[in-house]
C-alpha positions in Angstrom: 115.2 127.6 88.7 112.7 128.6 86.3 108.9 127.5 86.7 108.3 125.2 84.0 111.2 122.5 85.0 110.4 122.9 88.1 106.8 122.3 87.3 108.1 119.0 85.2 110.4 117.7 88.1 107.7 118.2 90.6 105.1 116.3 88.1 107.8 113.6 87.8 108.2 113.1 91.8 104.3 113.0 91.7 104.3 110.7 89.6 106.6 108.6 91.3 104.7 108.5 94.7 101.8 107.1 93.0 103.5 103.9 92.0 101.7 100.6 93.4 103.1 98.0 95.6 102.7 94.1 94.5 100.0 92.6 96.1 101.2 90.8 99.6 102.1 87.3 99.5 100.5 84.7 101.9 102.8 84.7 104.4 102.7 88.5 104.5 98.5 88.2 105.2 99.3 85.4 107.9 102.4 87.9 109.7 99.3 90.9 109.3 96.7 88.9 110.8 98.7 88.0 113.3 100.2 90.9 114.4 96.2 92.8 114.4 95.6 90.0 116.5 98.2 90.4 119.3 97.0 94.3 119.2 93.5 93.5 119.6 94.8 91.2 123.3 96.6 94.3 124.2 94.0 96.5 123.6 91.5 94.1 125.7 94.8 94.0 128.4 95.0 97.6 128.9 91.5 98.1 129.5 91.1 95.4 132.2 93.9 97.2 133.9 92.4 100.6 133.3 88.9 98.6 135.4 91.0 97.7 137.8 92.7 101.0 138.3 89.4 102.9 138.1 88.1 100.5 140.7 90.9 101.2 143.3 90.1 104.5 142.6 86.1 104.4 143.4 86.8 102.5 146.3 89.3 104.5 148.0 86.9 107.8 147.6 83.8 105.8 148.7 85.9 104.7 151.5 87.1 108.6 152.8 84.3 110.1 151.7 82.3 108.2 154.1 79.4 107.3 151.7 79.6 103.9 153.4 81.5 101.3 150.8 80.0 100.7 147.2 77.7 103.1 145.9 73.8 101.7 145.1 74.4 100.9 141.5 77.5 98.5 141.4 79.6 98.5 138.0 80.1 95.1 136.6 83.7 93.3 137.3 86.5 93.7 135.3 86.7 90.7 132.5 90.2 89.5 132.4 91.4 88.5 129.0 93.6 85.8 130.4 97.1 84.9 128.7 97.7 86.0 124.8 97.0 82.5 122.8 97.6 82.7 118.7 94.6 82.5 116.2 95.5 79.6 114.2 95.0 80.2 110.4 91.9 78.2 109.3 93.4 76.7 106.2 96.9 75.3 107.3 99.8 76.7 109.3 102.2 79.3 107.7 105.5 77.7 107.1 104.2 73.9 107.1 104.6 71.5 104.1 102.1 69.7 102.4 102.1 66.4 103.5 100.6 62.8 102.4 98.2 60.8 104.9 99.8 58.3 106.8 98.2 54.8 106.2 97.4 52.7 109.1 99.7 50.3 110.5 98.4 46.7 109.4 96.6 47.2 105.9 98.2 46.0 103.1 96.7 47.1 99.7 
């Protein structure tokens, strides 16, 4: 192949790469946010199990080693996380309709 249409096809594939995406939709921010916050709970999961396994760990050698239990300057506890519970998007639900109030039962206008 000679160089300069190779040059031009590799411009045109260059070219091509650098198109832009349409900006995301609503739902796509919600499903985004979402999913960063389920990743952020795991994160904070896999760290209070890496405390807990480190603290087996110090314990068993400050058991056979004979240094008589915890050493002098105790490392806080391990914070537990607790169960994965959804952020709620402060606006409105993704996926709910709009809806009218509701008058109250017994006024009549």
């Amino acid at each position: 192949m000679n160089k300069p249409v190779f040059a031009l096809l590799l411009l045109a594939a260059c070219g091509a790469a650098q198109a832009k995406l349409p900006a995301p939709t609503d739902e796509q921010k919600a499903a985004a946010a979402a999913v960063k916050d389920k990743q952020a709970w795991s994160d904070k999961v896999a760290a209070y199990k890496l405390c807990q396994a480190q603290d087996r760990v110090a314990a068993h050698y400050f058991k056979t080693k004979g240094s008589g239990g915890k050493p002098a300057s105790a490392m806080p506890a391990c914070a537990d996380p607790g169960p994965y519970v959804a952020q709620v998007a402060a606006t409105k639900e993704v996926g709910v309709a709009d809806s009218k109030p509701v008058p109250e039962a017994g006024k009549t206008k």
